[in-house]
N, CA, C, O and CB atoms as a CASP TS submission, in Angstrom:
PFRMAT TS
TARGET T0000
AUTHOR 0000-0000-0000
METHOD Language model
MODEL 1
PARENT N/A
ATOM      1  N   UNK     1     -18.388 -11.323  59.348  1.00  0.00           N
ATOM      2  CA  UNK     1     -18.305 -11.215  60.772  1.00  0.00           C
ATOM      3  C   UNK     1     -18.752 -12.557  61.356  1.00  0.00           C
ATOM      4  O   UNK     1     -19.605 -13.189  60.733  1.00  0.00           O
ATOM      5  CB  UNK     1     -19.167 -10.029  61.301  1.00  0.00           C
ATOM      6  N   UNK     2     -18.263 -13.040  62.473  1.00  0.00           N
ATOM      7  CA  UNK     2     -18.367 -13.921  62.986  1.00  0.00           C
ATOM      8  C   UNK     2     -19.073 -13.920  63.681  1.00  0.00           C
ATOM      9  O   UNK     2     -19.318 -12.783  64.085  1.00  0.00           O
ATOM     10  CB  UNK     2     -17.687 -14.254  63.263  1.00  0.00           C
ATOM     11  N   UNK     3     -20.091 -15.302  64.487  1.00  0.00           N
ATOM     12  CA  UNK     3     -21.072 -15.289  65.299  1.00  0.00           C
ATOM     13  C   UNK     3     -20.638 -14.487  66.553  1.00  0.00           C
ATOM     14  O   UNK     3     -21.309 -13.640  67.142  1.00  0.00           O
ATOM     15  CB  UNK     3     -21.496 -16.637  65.543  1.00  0.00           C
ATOM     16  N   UNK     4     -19.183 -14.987  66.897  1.00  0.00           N
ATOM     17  CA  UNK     4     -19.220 -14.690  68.250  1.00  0.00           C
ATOM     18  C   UNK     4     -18.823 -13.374  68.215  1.00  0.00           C
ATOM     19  O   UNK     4     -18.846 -12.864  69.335  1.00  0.00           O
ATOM     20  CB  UNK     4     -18.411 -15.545  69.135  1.00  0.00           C
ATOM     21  N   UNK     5     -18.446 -12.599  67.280  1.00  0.00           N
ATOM     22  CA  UNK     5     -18.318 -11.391  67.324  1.00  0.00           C
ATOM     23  C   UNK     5     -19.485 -10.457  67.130  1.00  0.00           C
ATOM     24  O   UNK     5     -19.721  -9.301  67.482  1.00  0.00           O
ATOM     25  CB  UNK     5     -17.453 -11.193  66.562  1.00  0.00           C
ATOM     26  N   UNK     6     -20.062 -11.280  66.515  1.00  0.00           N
ATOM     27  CA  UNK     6     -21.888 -10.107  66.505  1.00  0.00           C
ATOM     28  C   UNK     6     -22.174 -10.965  68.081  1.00  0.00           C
ATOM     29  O   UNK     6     -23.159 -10.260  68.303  1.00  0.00           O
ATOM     30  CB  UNK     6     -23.843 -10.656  64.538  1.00  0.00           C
ATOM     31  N   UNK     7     -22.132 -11.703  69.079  1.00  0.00           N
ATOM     32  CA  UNK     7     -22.745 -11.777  69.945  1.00  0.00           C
ATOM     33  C   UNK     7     -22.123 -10.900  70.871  1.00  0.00           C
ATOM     34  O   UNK     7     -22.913 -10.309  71.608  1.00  0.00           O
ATOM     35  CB  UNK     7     -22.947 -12.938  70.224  1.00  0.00           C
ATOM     36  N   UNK     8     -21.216 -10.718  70.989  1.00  0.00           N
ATOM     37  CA  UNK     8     -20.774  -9.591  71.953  1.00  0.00           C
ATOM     38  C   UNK     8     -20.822  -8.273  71.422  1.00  0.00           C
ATOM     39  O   UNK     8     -20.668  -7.362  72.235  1.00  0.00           O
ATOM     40  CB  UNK     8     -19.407  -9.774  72.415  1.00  0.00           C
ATOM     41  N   UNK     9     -21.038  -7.926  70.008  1.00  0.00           N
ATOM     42  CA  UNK     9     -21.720  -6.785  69.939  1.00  0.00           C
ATOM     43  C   UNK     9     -22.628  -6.494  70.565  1.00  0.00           C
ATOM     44  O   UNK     9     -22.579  -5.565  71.371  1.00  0.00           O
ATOM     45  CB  UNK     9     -22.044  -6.578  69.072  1.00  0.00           C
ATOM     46  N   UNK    10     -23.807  -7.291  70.334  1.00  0.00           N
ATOM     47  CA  UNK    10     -25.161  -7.599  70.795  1.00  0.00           C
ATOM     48  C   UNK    10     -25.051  -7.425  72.449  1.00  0.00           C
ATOM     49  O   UNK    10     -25.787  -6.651  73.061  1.00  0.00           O
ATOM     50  CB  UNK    10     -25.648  -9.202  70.280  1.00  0.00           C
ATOM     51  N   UNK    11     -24.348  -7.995  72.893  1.00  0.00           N
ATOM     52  CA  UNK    11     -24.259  -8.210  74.713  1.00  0.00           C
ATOM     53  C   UNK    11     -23.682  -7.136  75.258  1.00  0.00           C
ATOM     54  O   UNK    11     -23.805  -7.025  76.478  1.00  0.00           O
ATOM     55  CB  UNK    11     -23.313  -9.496  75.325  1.00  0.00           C
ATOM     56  N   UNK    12     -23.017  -6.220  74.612  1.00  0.00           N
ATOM     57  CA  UNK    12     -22.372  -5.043  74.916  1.00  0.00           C
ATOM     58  C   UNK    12     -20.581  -5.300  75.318  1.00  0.00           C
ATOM     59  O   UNK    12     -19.836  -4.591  75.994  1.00  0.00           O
ATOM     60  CB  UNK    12     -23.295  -4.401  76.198  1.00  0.00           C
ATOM     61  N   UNK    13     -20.421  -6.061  74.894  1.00  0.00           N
ATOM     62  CA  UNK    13     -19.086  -6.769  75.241  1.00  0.00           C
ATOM     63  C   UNK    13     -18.203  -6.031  74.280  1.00  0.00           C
ATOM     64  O   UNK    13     -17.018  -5.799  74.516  1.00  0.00           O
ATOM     65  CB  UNK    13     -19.052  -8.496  75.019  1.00  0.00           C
ATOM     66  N   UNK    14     -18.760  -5.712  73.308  1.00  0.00           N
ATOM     67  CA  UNK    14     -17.669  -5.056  72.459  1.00  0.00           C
ATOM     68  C   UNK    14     -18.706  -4.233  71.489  1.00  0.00           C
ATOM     69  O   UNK    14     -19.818  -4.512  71.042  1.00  0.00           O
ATOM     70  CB  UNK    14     -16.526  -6.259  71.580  1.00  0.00           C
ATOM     71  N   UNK    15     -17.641  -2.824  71.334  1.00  0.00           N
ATOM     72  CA  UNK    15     -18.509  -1.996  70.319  1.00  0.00           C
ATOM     73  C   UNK    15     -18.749  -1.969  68.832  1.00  0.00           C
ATOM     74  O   UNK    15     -17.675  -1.559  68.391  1.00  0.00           O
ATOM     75  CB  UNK    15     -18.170  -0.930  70.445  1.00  0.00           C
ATOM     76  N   UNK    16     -19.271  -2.103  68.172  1.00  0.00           N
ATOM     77  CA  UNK    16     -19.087  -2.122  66.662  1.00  0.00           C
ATOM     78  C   UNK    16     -17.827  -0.526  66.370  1.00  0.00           C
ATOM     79  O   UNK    16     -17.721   0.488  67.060  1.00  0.00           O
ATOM     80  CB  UNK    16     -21.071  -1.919  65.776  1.00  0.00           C
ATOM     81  N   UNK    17     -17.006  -0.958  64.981  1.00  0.00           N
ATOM     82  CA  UNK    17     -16.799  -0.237  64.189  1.00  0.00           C
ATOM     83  C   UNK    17     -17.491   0.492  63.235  1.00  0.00           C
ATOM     84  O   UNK    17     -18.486   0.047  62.662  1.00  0.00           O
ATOM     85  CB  UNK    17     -16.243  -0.656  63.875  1.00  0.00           C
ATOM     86  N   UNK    18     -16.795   2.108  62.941  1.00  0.00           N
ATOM     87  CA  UNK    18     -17.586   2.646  61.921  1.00  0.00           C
ATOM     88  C   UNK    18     -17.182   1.912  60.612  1.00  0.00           C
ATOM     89  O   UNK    18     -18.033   2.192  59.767  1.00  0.00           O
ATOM     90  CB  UNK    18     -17.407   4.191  61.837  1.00  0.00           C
ATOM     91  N   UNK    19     -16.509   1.328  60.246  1.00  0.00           N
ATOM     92  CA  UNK    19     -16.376   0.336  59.354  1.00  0.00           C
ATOM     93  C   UNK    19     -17.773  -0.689  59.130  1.00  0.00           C
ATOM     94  O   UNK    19     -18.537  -0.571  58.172  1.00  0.00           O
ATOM     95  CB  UNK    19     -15.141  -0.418  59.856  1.00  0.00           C
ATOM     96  N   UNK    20     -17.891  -1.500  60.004  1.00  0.00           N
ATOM     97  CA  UNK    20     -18.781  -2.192  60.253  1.00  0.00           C
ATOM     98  C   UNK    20     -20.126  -1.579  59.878  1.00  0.00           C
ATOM     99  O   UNK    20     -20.829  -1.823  58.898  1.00  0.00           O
ATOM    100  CB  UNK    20     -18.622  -2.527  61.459  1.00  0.00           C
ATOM    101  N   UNK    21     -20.317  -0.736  60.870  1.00  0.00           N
ATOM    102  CA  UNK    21     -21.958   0.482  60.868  1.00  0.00           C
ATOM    103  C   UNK    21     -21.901   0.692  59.646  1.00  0.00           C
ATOM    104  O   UNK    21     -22.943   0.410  59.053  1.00  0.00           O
ATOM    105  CB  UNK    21     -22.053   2.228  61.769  1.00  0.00           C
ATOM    106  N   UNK    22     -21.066   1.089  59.021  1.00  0.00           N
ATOM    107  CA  UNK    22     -21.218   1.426  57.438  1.00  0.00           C
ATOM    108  C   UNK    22     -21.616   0.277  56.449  1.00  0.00           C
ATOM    109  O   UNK    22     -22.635   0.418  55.774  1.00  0.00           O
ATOM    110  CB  UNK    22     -19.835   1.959  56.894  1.00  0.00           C
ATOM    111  N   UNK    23     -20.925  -0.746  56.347  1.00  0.00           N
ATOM    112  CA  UNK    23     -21.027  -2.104  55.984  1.00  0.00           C
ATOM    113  C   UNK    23     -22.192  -2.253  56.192  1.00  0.00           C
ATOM    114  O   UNK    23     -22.797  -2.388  55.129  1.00  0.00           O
ATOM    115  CB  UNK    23     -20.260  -3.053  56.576  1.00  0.00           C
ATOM    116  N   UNK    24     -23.219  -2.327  57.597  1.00  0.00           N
ATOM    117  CA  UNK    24     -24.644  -2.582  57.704  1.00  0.00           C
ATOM    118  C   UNK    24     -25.231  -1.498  57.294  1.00  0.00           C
ATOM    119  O   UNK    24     -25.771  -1.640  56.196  1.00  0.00           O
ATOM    120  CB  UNK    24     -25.129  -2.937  58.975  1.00  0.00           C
ATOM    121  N   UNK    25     -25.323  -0.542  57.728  1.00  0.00           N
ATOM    122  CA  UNK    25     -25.500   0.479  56.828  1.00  0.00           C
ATOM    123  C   UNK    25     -26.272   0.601  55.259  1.00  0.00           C
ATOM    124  O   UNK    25     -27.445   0.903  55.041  1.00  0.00           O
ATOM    125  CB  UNK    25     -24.314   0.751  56.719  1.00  0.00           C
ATOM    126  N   UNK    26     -25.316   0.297  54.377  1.00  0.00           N
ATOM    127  CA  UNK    26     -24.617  -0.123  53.129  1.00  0.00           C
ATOM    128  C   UNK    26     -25.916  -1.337  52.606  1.00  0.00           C
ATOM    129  O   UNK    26     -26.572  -1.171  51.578  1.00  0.00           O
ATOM    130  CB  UNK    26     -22.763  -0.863  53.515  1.00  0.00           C
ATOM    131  N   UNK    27     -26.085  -2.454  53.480  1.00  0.00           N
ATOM    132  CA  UNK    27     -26.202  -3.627  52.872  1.00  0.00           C
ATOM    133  C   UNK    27     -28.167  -3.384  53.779  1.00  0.00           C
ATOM    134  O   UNK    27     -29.029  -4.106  53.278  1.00  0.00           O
ATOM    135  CB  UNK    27     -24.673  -5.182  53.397  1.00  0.00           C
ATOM    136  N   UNK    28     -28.483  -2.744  54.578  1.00  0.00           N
ATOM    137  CA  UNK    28     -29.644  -2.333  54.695  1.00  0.00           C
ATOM    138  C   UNK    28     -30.614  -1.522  54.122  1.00  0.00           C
ATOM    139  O   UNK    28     -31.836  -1.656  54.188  1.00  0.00           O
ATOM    140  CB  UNK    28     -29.586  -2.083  55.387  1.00  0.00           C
ATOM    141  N   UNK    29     -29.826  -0.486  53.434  1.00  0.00           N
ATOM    142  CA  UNK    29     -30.078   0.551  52.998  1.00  0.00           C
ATOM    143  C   UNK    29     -30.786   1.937  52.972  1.00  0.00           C
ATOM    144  O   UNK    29     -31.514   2.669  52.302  1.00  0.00           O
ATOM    145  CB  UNK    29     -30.174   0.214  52.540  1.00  0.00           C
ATOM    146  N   UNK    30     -29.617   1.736  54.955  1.00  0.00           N
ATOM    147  CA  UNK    30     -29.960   3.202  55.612  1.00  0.00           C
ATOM    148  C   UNK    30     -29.023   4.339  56.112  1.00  0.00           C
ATOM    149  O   UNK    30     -28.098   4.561  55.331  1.00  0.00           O
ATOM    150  CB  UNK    30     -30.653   2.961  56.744  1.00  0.00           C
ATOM    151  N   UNK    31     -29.042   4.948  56.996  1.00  0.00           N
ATOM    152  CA  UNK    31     -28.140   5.487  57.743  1.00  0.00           C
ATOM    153  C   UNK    31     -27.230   4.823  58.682  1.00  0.00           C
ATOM    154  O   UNK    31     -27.904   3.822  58.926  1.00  0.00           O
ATOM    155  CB  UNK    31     -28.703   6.250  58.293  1.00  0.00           C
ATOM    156  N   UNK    32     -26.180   4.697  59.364  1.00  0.00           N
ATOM    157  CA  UNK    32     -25.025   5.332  60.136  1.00  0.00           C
ATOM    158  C   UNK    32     -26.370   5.677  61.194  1.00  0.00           C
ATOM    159  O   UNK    32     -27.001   4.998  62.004  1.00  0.00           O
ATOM    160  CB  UNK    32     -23.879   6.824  59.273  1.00  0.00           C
ATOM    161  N   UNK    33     -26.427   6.802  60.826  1.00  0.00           N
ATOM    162  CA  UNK    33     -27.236   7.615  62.134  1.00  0.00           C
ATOM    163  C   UNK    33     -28.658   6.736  62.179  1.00  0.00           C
ATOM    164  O   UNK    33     -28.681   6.351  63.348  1.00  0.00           O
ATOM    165  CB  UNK    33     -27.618   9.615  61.763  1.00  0.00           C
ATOM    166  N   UNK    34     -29.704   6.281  61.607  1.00  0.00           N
ATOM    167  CA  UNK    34     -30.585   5.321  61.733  1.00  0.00           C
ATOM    168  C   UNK    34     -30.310   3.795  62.306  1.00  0.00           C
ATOM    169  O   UNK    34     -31.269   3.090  62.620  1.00  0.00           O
ATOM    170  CB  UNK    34     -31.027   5.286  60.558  1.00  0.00           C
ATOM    171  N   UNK    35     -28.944   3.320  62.425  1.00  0.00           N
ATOM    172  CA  UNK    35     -28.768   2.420  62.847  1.00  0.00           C
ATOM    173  C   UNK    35     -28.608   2.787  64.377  1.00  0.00           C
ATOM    174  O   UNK    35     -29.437   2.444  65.221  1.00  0.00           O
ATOM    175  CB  UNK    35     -27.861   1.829  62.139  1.00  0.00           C
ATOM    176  N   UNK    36     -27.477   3.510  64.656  1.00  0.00           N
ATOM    177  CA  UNK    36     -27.158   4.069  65.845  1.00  0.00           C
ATOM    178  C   UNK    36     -28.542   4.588  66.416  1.00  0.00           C
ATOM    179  O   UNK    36     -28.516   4.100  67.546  1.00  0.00           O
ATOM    180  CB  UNK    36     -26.054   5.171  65.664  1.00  0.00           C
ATOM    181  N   UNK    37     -29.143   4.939  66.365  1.00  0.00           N
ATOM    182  CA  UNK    37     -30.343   5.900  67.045  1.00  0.00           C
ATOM    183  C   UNK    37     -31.783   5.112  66.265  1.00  0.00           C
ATOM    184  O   UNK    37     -32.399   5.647  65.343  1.00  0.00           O
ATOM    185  CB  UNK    37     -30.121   7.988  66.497  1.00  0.00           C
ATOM    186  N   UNK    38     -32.094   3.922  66.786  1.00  0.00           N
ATOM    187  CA  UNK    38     -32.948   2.664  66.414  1.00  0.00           C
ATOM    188  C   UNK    38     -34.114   2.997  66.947  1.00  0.00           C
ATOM    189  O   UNK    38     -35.181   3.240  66.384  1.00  0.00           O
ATOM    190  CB  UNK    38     -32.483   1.251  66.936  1.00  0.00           C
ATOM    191  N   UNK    39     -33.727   2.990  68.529  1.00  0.00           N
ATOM    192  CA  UNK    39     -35.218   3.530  69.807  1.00  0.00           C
ATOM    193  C   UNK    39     -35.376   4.607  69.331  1.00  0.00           C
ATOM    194  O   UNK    39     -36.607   4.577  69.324  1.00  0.00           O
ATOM    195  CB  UNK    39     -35.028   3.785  71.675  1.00  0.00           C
ATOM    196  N   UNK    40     -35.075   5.780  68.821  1.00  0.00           N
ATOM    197  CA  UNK    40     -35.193   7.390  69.048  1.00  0.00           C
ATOM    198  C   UNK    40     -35.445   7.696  67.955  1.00  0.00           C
ATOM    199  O   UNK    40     -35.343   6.958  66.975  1.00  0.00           O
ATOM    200  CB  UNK    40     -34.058   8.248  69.552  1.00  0.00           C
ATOM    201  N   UNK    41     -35.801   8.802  67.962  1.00  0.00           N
ATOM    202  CA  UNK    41     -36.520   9.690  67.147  1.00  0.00           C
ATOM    203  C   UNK    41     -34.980  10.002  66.181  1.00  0.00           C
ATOM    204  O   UNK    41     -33.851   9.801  66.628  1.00  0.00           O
ATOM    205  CB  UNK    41     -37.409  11.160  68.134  1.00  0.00           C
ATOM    206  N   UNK    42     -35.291  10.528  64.799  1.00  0.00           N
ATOM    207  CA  UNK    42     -34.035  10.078  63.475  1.00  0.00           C
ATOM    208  C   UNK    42     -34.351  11.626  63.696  1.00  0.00           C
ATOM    209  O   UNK    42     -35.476  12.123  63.650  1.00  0.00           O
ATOM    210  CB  UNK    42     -34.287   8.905  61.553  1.00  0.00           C
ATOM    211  N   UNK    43     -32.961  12.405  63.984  1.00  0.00           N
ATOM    212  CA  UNK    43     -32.927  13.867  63.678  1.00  0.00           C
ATOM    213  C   UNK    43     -33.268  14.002  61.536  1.00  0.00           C
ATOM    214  O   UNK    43     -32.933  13.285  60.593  1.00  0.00           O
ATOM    215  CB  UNK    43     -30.923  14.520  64.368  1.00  0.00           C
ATOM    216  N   UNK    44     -34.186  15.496  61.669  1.00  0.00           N
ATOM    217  CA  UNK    44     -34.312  15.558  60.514  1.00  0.00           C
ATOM    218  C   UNK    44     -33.470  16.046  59.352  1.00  0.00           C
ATOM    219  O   UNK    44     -32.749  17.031  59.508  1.00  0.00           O
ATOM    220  CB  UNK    44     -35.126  15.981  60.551  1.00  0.00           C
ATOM    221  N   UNK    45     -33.523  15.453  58.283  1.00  0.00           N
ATOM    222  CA  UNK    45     -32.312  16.139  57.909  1.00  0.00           C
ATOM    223  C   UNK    45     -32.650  17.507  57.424  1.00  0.00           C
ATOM    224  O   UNK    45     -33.813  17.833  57.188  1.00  0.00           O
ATOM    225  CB  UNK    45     -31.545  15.373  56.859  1.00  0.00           C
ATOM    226  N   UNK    46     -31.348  18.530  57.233  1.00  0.00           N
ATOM    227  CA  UNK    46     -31.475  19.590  56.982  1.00  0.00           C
ATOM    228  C   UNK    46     -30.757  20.022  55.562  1.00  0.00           C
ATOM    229  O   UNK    46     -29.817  19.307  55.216  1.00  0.00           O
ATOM    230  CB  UNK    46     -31.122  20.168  58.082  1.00  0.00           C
ATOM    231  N   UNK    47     -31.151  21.245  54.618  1.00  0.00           N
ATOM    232  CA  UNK    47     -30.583  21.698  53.845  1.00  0.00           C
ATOM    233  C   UNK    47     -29.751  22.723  53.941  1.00  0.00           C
ATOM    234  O   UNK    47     -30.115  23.446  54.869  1.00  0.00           O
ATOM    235  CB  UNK    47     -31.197  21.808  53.235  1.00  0.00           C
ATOM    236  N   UNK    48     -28.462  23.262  53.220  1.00  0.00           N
ATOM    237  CA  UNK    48     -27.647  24.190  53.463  1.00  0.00           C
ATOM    238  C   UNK    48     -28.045  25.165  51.739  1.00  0.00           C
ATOM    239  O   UNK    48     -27.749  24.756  50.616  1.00  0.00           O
ATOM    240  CB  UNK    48     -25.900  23.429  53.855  1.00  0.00           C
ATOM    241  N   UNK    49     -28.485  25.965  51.947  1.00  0.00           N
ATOM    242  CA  UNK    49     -28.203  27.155  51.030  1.00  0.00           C
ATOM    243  C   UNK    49     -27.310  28.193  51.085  1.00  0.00           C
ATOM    244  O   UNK    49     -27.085  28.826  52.116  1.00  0.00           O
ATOM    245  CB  UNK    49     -29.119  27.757  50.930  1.00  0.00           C
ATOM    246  N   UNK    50     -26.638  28.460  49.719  1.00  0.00           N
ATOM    247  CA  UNK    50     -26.017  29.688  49.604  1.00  0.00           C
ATOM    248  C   UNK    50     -26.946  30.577  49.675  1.00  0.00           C
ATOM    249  O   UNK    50     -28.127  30.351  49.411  1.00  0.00           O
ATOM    250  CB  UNK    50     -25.272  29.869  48.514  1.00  0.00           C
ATOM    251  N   UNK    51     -26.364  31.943  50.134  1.00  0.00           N
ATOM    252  CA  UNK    51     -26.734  32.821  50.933  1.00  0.00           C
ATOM    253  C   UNK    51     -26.189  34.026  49.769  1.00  0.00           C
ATOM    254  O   UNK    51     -25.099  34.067  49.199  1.00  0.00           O
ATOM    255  CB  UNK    51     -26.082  32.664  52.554  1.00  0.00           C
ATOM    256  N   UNK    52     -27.128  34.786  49.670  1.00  0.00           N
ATOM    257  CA  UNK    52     -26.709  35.939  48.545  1.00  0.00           C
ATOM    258  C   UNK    52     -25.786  37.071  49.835  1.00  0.00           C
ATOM    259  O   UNK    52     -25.860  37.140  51.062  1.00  0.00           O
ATOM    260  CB  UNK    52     -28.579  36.901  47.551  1.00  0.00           C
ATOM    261  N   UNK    53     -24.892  37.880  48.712  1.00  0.00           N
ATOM    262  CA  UNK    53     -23.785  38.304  49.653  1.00  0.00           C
ATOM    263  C   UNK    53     -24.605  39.021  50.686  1.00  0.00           C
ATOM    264  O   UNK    53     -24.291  38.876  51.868  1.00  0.00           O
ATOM    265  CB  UNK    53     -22.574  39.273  48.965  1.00  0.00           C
ATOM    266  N   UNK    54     -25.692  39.829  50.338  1.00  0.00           N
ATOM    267  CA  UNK    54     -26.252  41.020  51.260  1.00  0.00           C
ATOM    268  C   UNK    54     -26.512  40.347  52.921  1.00  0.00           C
ATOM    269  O   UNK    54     -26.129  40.854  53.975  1.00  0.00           O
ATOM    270  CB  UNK    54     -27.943  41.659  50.486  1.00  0.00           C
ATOM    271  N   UNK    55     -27.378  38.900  52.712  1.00  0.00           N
ATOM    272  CA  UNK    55     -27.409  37.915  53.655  1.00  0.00           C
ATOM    273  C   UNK    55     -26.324  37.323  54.252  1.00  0.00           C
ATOM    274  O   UNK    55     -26.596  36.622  55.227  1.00  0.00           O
ATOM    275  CB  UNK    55     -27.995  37.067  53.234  1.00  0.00           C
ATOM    276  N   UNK    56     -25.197  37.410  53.945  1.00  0.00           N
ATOM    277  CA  UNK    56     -24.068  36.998  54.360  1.00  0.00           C
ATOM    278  C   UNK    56     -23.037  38.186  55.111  1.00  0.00           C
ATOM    279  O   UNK    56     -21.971  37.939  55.674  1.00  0.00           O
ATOM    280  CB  UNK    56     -23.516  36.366  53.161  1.00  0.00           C
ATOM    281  N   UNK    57     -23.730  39.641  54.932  1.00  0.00           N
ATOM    282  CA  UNK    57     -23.172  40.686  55.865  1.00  0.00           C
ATOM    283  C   UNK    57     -24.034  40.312  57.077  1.00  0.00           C
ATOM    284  O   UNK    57     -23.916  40.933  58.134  1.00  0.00           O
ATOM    285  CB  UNK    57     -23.329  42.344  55.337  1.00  0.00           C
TER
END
């Protein structure tokens, strides 16, 4: 990426790609969602369990 293209990221001139976010992402070695949401509080992550059938009526 080019200077002047991370400076107008930066300035709000232009938005990053999820391409990109991923790429930093990737080479930081965090989230997508931790990049995007920097100031704020990082929703927590959650687990999904299967559910035995009786729980699933």
């Amino acid at each position: 990426m080019g200077i002047s293209h991370y400076s107008k990221i930066e300035n709000g001139q232009r938005e990053a790609s999820v391409q990109l976010l991923d790429k930093l992402a990737k080479f930081y070695g965090i989230t997508i969602d931790q990049i995007v949401h920097m100031d704020s509080e990082i929703p927590t992550e959650i687990t999904l369990e299967d559910k035995t059938a009786n729980e699933q009526v």
